[in-house]
N, C-alpha and C positions, 0 to 999 in steps of 0.2 A: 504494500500500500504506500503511496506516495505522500509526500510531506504538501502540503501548501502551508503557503503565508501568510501570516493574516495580519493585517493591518493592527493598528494603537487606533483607541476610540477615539482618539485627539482629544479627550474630556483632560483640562487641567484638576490638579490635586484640587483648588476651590469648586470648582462645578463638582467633581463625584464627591467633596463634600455637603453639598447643596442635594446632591440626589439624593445621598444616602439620608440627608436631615425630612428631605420632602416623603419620599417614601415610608420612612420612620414615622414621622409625624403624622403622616395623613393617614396611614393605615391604624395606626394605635387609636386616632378618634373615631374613624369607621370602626372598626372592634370594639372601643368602650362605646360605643351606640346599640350596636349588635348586643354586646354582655348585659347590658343597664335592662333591656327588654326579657334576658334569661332568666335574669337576677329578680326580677321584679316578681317574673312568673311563676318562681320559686316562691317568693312570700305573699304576695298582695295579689295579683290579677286573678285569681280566682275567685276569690268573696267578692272582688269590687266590680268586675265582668263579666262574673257569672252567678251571679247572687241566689237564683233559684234551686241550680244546683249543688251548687255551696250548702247552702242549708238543707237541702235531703240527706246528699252525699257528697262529704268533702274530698273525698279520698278520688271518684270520680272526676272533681271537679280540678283537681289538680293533674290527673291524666288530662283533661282537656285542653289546659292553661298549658301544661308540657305539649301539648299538641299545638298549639298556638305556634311555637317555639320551631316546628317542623314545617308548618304550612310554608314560612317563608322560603324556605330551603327547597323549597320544591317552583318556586321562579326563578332561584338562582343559574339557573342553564340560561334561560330569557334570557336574563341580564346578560348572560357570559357570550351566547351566541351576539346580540346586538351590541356591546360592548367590543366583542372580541374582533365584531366584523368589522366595527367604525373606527377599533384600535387599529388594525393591522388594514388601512383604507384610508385614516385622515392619519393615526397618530397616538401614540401610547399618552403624552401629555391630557389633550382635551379627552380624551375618556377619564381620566383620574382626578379630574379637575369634575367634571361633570358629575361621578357617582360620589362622590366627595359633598357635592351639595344636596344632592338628594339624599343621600343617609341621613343627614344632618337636618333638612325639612321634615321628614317623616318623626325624626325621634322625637324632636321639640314638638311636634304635635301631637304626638302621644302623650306627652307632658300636660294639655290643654283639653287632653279630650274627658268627657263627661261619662259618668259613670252607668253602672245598668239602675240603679236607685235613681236617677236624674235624668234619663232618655230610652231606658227598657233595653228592648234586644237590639236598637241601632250601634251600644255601646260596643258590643261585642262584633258587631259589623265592623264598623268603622277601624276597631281596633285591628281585627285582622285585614285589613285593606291599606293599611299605614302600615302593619307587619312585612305585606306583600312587597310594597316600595324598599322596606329593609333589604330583603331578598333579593328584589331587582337591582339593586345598587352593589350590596354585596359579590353578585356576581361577577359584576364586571370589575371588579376593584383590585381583587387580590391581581389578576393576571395582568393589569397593566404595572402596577407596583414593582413585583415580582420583574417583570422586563426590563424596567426601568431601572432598577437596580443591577441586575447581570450582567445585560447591555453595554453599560456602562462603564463594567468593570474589568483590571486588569485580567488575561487568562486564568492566572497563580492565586488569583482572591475573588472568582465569580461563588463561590461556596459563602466567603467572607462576606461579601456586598449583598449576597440575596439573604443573606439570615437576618439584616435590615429590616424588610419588610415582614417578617417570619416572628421577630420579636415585638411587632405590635400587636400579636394578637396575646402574650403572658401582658403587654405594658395596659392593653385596653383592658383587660381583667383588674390589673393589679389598680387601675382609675375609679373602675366600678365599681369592686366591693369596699377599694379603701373609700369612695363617696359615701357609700351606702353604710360601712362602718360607723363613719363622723355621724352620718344625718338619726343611726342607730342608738348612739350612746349620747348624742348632744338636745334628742327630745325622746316625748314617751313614745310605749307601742303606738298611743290610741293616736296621736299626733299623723304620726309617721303614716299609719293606714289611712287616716285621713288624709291629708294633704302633703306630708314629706316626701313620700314616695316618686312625687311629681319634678321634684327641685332637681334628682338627677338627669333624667330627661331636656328638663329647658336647659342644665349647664352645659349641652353639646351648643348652644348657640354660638358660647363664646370658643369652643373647641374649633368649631367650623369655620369661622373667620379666620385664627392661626392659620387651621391647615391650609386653605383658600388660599392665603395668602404666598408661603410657603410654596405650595405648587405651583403656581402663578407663574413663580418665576423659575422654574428647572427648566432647562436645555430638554428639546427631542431628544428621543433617543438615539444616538449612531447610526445603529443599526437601521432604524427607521427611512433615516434622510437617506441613506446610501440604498435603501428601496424605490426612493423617492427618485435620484439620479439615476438607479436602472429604469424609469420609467416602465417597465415590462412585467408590473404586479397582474398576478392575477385578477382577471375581473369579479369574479366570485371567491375569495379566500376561504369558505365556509365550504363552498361546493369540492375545491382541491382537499381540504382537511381530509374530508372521510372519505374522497375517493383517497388517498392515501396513506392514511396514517390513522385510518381507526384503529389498529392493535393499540397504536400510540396512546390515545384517547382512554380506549377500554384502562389498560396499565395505569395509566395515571392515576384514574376512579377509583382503581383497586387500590391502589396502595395508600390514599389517602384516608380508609376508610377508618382502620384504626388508630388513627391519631386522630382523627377530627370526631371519635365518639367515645373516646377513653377523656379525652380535653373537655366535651362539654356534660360529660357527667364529672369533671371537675370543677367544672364551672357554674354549673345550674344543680344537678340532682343532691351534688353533696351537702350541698349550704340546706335545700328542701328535705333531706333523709336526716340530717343531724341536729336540726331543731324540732321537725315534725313528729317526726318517729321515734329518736332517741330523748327528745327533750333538752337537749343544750343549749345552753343562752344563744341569741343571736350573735349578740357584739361580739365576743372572744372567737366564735368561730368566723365571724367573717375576718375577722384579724388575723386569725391563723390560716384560712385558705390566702390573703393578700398576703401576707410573707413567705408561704408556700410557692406561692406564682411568683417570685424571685429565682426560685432555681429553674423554674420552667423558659424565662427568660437567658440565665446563665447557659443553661445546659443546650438554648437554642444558637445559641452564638458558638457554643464549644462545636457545636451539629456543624453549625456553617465550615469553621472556620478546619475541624477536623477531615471534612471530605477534600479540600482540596488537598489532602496530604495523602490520604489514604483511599480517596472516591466515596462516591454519590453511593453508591450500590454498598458498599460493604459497614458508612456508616449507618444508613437506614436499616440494616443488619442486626446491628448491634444494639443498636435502638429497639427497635423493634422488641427481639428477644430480650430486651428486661424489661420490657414492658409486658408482657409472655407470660413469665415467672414472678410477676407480682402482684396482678390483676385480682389472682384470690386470694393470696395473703393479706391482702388492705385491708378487706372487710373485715379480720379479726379484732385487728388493731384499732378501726373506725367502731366496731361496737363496744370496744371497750369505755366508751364515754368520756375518754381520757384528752383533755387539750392535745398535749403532748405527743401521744402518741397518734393520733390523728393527722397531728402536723409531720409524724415521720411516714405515714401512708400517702399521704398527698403529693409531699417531698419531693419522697424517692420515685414515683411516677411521674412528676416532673422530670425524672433523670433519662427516661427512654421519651416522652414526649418529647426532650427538646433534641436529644440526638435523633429521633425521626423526624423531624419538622425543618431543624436548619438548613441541614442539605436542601429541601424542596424544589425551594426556586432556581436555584441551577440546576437539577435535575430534569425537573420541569422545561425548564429553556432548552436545554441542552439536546431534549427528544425531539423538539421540534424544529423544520426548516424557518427561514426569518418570514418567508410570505403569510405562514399562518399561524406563528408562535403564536400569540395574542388570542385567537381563536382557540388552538389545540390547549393552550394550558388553563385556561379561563374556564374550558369547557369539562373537561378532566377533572378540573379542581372541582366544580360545581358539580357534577355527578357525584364525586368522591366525597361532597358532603353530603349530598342526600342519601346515600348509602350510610353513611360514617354516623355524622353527628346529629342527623333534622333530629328523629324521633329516638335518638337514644335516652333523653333524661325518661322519654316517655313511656319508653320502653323497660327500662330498668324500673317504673314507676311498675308496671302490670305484672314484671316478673315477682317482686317483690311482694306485692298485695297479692298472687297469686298462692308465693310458696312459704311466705313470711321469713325467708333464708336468704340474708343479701348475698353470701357468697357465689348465691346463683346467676348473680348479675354476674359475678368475674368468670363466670362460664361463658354468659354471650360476648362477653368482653374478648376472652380467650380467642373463640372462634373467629372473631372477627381481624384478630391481631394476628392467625395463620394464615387468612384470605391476604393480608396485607404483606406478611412476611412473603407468602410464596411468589406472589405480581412483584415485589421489587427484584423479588430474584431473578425474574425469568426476562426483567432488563438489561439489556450489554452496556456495562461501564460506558457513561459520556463525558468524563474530566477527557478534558482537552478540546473537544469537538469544537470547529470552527462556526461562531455563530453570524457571521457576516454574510454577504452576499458575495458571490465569486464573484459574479462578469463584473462588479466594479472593484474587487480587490485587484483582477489581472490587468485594468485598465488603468489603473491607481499604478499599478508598479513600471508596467510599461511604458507609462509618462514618467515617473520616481524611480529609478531604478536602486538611487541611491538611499531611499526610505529603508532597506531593509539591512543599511550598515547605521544609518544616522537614530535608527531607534532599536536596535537592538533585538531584533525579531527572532522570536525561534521559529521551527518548524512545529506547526500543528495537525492533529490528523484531521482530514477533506472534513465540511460541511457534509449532511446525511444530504 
């Protein structure tokens, strides 16, 4: 197999500092918008959205409100298909910029919307129709992010750069419960159900402005413009995907599955099983799921930054498998009712979440050609969650009230973590892969010849 050469992103150290703040920044508020609507549905949107049912049956009622939770995840393709087409078509910039505000519209007015005691069943309309927006926006978010960060980045740190946007979703968690902690401890229950619960929701407004801004101003992606000078994109980039690269597509869904439903039963079921069921105060454990989401953070960045040493493939590996062999051991230590020990089950699943997760977005990238990156990974991710995470709190909810034995959740958790373990396997290593466009790399050197002494270029293996 043949070496080719791939060009320098020409991005200076300040611009891929800009990317990396914009991607950071914008996904972490998109996420803390996403968690603030988990979190909630875990304590409040059930009595206050579904009030009928609530009072027959709570325990129903909170399978619902977790249902709630999934609905969204099931427009997240939408989003990712028209996102992913208008990304890889106008531009990874204005799609990030666009789903960026509409998360941030829908959340804040969920903030404002009116209860089922105050407007009957529209509340619960409405509510799930501002979930939907969550969803559609969500979809298309991560995968421009996600490019925008790879794209960008050196060969030797596309691992490093994409665990960027990879660590906003432990940073939007660690916003959301430490909000909901303060707003927990700082007034009473009766408060909080009444009207506190709301103050998270409207503080995406000021979240939104930053990010907004922020993204505003990042550079295209590279990659992009140099699509832009081949002039010769596909007229349908959605239509090539899957004439091409559905294995692509299917892999991606797969592998995404168990980390994005082991994550949101960290995120949502646990805070809803440890106060509901076992009776522990709110505040202490939402403090200890936000300090928790610190290693999920840490260990996301270790993900990143470990694959470009060792690859895509073998850290999701490793990740993966402790994630494997922990999944039913948690639940002993989480029924122990013990802070502490609690905080070491969350923890150390933290530790295989975030070595499966960092890798992602180079991986991600890496599968796909530059004409329908945008598409194929948008689209992958978004299946990969409605598989993964929509209905997992809600599901862990039925298994649960079914057998009264949490450890039976960490069976489907299991299961679901050897669907994921076996799809990354059966990917071929893509550290190195050329993520540019040839016909204007050969045209680039043939005008430059001396580009590849003046910037020190290695050989890379061909673009797929």
């Amino acid at each position: 197999m043949s070496a080719a050469i791939s060009l320098p992103s020409g991005s200076s150290k300040a611009e891929e500092r800009k990317v990396l703040a914009g991607t950071l920044v914008g996904t972490s508020i998109e996420w803390y918008d996403f968690f603030i609507y988990a979190q909630a549905a875990a304590l409040v949107l059930g009595p206050l959205f579904l009030a009928p049912v609530s009072q027959d049956n709570p325990g129903l009622a909170q399978i619902i409100a977790f249902a709630t939770i999934g609905i969204s995840f099931l427009f997240r393709p939408l989003g990712a298909v028209v996102a992913g087409h208008l990304g890889d078509k106008l531009g990874r910039k204005q799609m990030l910029v666009f789903t960026l505000v509409m998360m941030g519209a829908a959340t804040a007015l969920i903030g404002v919307l009116p209860t089922y005691a105050q407007i009957g069943v529209w509340a619960p309309i409405l509510l799930v129709f501002l979930r939907i927006l969550q969803g559609f926006s969500a979809g298309g978010e991560w995968g421009g992010a996600a490019l925008m960060s790879v794209e960008h980045a050196p060969i030797n740190k596309r691992g490093f750069f994409g665990a960027f946007p990879q660590i906003g979703v432990p940073i939007g968690m660690i916003l959301a419960t430490g909000v909901l902690w303060v707003l927990s401890t700082s007034m009473s229950p009766e408060a909080f159900n009444s009207w506190g619960w709301r103050v998270p929701f409207l503080f995406s407004i000021v979240l939104i402005v930053v990010g907004f801004l922020i993204r505003r101003s990042v550079e295209e992606s590279p990659v992009f413009k140099e699509m832009q000078l081949r002039k010769k994109e596909s007229a349908a980039p959605l239509g090539q995907l899957f004439k091409h690269n559905t294995r692509e597509v299917v892999l991606a869904a797969l592998i995404f599955v168990a980390n994005n439903a082991a994550g949101y039963l960290l995120i949502a079921f646990f805070l809803s099983y440890t106060t509901r069921v076992l009776g522990m105060e709110r505040p202490p454990v939402l403090l200890t799921t936000t300090v928790a989401a610190f290693g999920w953070l840490i260990f996301t960045l270790i993900g990143g930054m470990l694959s470009d040493k060792i690859g895509r493939v073998r850290t999701f590996q490793i990740g993966y498998t402790m994630v494997l062999l922990w999944v039913i051991p948690m639940w002993f230590l989480i029924d122990s009712r013990n802070l502490f020990l609690f905080f070491v089950a969350a923890f150390v699943l933290t530790i295989g979440l975030g070595l499966s997760y960092g890798p992602q977005s180079a991986l991600y990238a890496e599968m796909f050609p530059a004409n329908v990156r945008y598409s194929g990974v948008s689209i992958g991710y978004a299946f990969g969650a409605i598989l993964g995470g929509a209905f997992a709190p809600m599901i862990a909810e039925a298994i649960f009230n079914a057998t009264g034995v949490s450890w039976h959740i960490g069976v489907y958790l299991a299961v679901a973590t050897l669907v994921s373990l076996t799809a990354v396997t059966l990917v071929k290593e893509t550290k190195g892969v050329d993520l540019h466009v040839k016909e204007v790399h050969e045209e680039f050197l043939r005008e430059h010849p001396e580009a590849v002494k003046e910037f020190g270029l290695a050989g890379e293996h061909p673009a797929k």
